[in-house]
C-alpha positions in Angstrom: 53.2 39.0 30.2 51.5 36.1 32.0 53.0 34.7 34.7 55.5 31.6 35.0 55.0 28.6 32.8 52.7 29.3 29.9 52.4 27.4 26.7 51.5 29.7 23.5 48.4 27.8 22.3 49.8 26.5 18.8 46.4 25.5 16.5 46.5 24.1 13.2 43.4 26.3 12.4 42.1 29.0 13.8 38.5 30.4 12.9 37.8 33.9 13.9 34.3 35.7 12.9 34.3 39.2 12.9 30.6 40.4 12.6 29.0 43.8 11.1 28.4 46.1 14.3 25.5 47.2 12.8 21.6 44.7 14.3 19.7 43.3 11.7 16.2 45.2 11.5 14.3 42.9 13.7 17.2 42.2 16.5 17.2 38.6 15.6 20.5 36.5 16.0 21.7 36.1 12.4 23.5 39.1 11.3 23.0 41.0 7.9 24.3 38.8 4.9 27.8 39.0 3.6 28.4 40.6 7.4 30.9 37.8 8.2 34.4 37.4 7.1 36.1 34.2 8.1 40.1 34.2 8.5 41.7 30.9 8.2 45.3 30.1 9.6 48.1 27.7 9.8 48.9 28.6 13.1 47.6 31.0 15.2 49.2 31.6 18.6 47.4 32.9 21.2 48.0 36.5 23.2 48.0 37.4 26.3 45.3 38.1 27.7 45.1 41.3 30.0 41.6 41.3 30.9 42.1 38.0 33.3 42.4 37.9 36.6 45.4 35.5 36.3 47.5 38.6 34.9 45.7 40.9 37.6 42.6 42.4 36.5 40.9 42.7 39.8 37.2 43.6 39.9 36.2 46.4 42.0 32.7 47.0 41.3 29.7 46.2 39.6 26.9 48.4 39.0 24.2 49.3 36.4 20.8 48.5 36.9 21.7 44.7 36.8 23.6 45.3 39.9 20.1 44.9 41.7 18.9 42.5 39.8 21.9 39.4 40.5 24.6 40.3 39.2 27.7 40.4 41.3 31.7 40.2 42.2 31.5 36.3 41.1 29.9 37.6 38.2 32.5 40.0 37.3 35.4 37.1 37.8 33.5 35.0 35.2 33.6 37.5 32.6 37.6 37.9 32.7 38.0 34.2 33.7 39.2 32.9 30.1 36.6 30.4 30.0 34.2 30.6 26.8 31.3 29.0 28.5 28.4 31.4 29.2 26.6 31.7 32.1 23.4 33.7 33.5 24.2 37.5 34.3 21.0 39.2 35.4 17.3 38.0 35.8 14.1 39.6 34.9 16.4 41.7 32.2 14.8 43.9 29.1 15.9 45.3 26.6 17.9 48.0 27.9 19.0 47.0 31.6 22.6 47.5 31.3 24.9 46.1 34.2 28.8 47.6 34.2 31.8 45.9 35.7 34.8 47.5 37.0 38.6 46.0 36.8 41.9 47.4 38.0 44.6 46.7 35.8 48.4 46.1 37.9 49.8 48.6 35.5 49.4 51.2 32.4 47.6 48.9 29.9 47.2 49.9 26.0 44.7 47.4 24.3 44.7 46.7 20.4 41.8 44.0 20.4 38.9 43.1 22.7 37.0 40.4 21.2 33.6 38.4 22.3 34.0 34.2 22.3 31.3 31.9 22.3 27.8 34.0 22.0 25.5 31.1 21.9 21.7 31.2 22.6 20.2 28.7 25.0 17.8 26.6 23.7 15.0 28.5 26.2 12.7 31.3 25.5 13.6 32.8 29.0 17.2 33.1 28.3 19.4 35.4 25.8 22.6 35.9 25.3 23.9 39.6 25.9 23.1 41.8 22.7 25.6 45.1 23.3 29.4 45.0 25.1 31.1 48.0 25.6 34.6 48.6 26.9 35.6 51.6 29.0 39.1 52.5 30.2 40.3 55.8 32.1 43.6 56.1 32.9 42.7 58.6 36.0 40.7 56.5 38.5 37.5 54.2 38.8 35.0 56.9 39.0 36.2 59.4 36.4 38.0 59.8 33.2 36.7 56.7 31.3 36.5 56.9 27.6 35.1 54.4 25.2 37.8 51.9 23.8 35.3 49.1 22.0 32.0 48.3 21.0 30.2 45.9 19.2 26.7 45.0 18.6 26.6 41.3 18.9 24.7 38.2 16.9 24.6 34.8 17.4 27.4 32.4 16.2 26.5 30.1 14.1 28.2 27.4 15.7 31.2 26.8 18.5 34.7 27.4 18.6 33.7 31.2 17.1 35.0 34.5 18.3 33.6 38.2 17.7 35.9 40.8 17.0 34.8 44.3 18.4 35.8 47.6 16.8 38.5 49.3 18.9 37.9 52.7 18.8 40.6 54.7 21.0 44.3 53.1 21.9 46.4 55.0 25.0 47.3 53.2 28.2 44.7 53.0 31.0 44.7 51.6 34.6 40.6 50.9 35.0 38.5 48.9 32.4 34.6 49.1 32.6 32.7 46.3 30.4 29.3 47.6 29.6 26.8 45.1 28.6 23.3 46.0 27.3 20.2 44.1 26.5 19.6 40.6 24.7 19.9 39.3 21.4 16.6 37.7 21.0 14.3 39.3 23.5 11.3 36.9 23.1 9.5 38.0 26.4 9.9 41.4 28.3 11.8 40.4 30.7 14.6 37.9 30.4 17.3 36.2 31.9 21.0 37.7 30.2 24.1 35.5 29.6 27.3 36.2 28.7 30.8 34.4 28.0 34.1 36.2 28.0 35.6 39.1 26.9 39.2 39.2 25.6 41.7 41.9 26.0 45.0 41.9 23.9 47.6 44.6 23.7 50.5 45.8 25.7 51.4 46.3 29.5 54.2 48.1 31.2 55.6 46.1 34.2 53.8 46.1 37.3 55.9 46.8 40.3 55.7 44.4 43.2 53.1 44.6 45.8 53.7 44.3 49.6 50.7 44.2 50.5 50.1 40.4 51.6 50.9 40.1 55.0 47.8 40.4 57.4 44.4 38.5 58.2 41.2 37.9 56.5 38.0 37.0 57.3 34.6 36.4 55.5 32.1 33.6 54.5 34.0 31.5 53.8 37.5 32.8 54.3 40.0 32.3 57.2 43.2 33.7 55.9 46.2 35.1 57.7 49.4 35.7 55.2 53.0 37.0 56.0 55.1 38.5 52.5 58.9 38.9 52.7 59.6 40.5 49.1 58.0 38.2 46.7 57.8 35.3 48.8 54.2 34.3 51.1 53.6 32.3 53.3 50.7 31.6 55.8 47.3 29.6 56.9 44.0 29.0 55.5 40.7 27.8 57.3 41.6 26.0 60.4 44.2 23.5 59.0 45.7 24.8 55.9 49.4 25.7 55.4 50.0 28.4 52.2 53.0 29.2 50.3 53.3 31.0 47.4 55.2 33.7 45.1 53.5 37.5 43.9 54.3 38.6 40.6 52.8 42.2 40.1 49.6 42.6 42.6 49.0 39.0 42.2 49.4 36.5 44.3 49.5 32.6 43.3 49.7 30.2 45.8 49.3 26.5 46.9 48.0 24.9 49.8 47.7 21.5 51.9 45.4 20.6 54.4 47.6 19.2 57.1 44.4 17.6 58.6 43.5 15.6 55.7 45.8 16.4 52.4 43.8 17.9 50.5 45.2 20.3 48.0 43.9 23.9 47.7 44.7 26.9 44.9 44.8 30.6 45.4 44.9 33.4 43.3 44.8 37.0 45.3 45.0 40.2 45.0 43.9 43.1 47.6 42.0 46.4 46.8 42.4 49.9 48.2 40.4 49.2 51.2 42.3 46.0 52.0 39.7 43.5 51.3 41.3 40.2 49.7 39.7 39.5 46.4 40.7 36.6 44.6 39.6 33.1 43.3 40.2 29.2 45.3 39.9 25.7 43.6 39.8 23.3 46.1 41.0 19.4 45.2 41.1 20.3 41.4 37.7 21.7 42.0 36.5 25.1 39.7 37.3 28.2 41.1 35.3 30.4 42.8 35.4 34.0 44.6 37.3 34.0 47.5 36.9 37.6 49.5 36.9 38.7 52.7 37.9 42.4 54.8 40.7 42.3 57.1 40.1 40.9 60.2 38.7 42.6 63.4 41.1 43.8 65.6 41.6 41.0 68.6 40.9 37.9 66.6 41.8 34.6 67.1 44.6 34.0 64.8 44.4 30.5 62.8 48.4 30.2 62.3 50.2 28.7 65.7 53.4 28.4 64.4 53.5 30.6 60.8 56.5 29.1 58.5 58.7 31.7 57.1 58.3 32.5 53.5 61.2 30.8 51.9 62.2 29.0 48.5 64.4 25.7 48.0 64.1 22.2 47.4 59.9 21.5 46.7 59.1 24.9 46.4 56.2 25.3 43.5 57.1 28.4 41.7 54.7 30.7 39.8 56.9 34.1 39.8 59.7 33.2 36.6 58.7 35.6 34.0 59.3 34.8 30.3 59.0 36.7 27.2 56.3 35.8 25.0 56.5 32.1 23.2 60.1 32.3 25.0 62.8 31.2 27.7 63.8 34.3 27.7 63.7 35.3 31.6 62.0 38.9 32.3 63.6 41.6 34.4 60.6 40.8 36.5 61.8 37.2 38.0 64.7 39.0 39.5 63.5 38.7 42.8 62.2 35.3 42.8 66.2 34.1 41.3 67.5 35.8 44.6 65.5 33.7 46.4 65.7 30.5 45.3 69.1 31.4 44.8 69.8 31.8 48.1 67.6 29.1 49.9 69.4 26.6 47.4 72.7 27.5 47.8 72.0 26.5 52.0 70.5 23.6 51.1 72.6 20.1 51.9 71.1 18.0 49.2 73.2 16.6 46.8 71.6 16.8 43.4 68.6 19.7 42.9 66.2 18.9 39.4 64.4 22.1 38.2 60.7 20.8 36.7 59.2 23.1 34.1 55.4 22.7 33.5 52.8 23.8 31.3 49.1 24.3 30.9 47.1 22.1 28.7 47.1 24.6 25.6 48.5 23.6 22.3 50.3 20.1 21.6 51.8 17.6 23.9 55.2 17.7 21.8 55.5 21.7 21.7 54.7 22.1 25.4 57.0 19.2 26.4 59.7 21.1 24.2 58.6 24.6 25.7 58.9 23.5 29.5 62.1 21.8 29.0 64.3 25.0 27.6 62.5 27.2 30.3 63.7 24.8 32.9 66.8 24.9 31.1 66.7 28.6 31.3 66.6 28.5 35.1 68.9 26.1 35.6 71.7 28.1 33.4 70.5 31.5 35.7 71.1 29.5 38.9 74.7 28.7 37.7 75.7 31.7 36.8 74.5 32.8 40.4 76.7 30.5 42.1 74.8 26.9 42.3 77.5 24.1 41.0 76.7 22.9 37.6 77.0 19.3 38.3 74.3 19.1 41.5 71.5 20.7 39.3 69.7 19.6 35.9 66.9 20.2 34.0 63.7 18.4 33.3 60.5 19.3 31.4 56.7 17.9 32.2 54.9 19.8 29.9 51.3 19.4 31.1 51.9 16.0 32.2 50.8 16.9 36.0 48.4 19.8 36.2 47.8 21.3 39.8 44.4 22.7 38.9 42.0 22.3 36.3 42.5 23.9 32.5 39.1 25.0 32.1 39.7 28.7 32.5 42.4 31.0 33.0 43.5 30.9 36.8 43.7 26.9 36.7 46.0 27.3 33.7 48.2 30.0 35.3 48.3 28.0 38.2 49.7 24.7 36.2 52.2 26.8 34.5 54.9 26.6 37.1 58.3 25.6 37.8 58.7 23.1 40.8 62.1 22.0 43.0 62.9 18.6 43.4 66.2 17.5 46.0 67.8 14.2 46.5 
């Protein structure tokens, strides 16, 4: 279940193209005829998405023989980023250089659909898109065990907004995914440069449990992190000005920051892999998001957080760890933690009148994500009651996706704008 405040994408048409997995004869673009089948609906609402780093696919390694040849950890974040744009993957490519990426998944994950959006060629003869995906997933470890789940041998769309469905081959829960991709479409020289766009990944997930993991330091090109974690709660510094809060729901961590030097406004979404290097993604003023990573810091140095607040929720706290069931304000057993404490640092709190926001990302319409945020704030409102906070200090109010906090271009900014914030008079 994704995190927070998300809006179902609600469309009044949907067009889906599932392809033959079988290449035409001469490995051009346009698949064999009658190969397509187009489904049309009223309303299609959109899945979650397991294979994003939002929900907590972390990559942990790419390899193949594109692996030497460019491709890389920022890479393997734009392949789960939820953004159908493609982008170059490997250089001086042929046919059959093959480059593999590697995901950890926060929990036992059974997928019923993997599918390929936006396979559009580039109107250059050095540049293909990707001609073979393959996903792998092992339920043992990232070096053993993995099994093939999906394949499919792609062609061309004929135009945008178009998705590929692969062929799932084998369904049982697995903790490491491995996306295979192979070749190019229209190989019009030896060598080429590959792109690629997205892959999808519906299909169940058992709850992650919590990580505790988020309290150390970081450093790295670019990164200057030091974090403290009490229970789902984070707080902590960023380069040499920059104050962090934020909430963990499974091993992910979403967090925002301020500049206290300037104002500006940064995003985080972080996880940390088995050898304690902080992998994750930062958008900076609204800015796209890129790989933020970094090993834990040498012992002895400096540390970048004089005066560290303590990790706390209450009145403007910005909330990313309220889980709901799917299309729902239905709270998960999940946000349990996150209640306590914004349970607690309200009921402290002198302020007369508390107003829980809801907000949304900028999927589906205005009116049904205005309508969604409103009964989820609702929702938390009625849980805070119960818990003890007098009804007549706190209300309800939804924004919908009035006032984003990152962009909506791919997955994380969404995420990130599906939130609940605390307002206090």
């Amino acid at each position: 279940m994704r995190p927070a405040w998300f809006a179902a994408s609600i469309y009044s048409i949907a067009l889906f193209v599932a392809v033959d997995l079988a290449a035409s004869s001469d490995g051009r673009a346009e698949p064999p005829a009658g190969s397509e089948k187009l489904v049309l609906a009223a309303e299609v609402a959109e899945r979650i998405d397991y294979l994003t780093f939002a929900q907590g696919a972390v990559p942990i390694r790419v390899g193949g023989a594109g692996a030497k040849q460019g491709a890389n950890f920022e890479h393997a974040v734009r392949v789960i980023d939820g953004d159908a744009t493609s982008f170059s993957i490997v250089s001086k490519a042929t046919a059959g250089t093959d480059t593999e990426f590697v995901y950890m998944l926060p929990a036992p994950t059974t997928f019923d659909r993997f599918a390929v959006p936006g396979i559009l060629e580039t109107p250059s003869p050095s540049t293909t898109f990707t001609r073979l995906v393959e996903v792998h997933g092992s339920a043992t470890g990232p070096d053993e065990g993995f099994t093939l789940l999906s394949s499919a041998t792609l062609h061309t769309h004929r135009k945008r907004g178009q998705v590929t469905e692969l062929t799932v081959a084998w369904k049982r829960p697995v903790r490491w995914v491995k996306v295979r991709l192979v070749g190019g479409i229209e190989m019009l020289r030896p060598e080429m440069s590959l792109e690629f766009s997205e892959i999808i990944g519906n299909g169940t997930q058992e709850s992650p449990p919590l990580a505790e993991y988020f309290t150390g330091a970081w450093r790295g090109a670019g990164v200057k992190l030091e974090m403290k974690q009490a229970g789902p709660l984070v707080s902590g510094c960023y380069d040499n000005s920059g104050d962090l809060k934020g909430t963990v729901s499974g091993n992910i961590l979403q967090a925002t920051g301020v500049d206290r030097s300037d104002g500006v406004q940064s995003t985080f979404i972080l996880s940390v892999v088995d050898d304690g290097t902080i992998r994750g993604v930062r958008s900076t003023n609204k800015g796209p998001f890129r790989l933020y990573t970094g090993p834990t810091a040498a012992s002895g140095a400096a540390s970048i957080c004089k005066d560290p607040p303590a990790p706390r929720l209450g009145c403007g706290s910005i909330i990313h760890g309220i889980r709901f069931a799917f299309d729902s304000a239905e709270i998960q057993p999940a946000s349990e933690p996150v209640l306590a404490e914004l349970f607690k640092g309200l009921k402290s709190d002198p302020s007369g009148a508390i107003i829980i926001e809801g907000h949304t990302s900028s999927e589906g319409s205005d009116s049904y994500n205005q309508e969604l945020s409103e009964r989820r704030a609702r929702a938390v409102v009625e849980d805070l009651v119960r818990r003890g906070v007098a009804a007549n200090r706190i209300s309800a109010a939804g924004l919908g996706e009035r006032r984003p906090i990152a962009g909506n271009n791919d997955e994380s900014g969404r995420s990130l704008n599906r939130r609940v914030e605390v307002r206090c008079r």
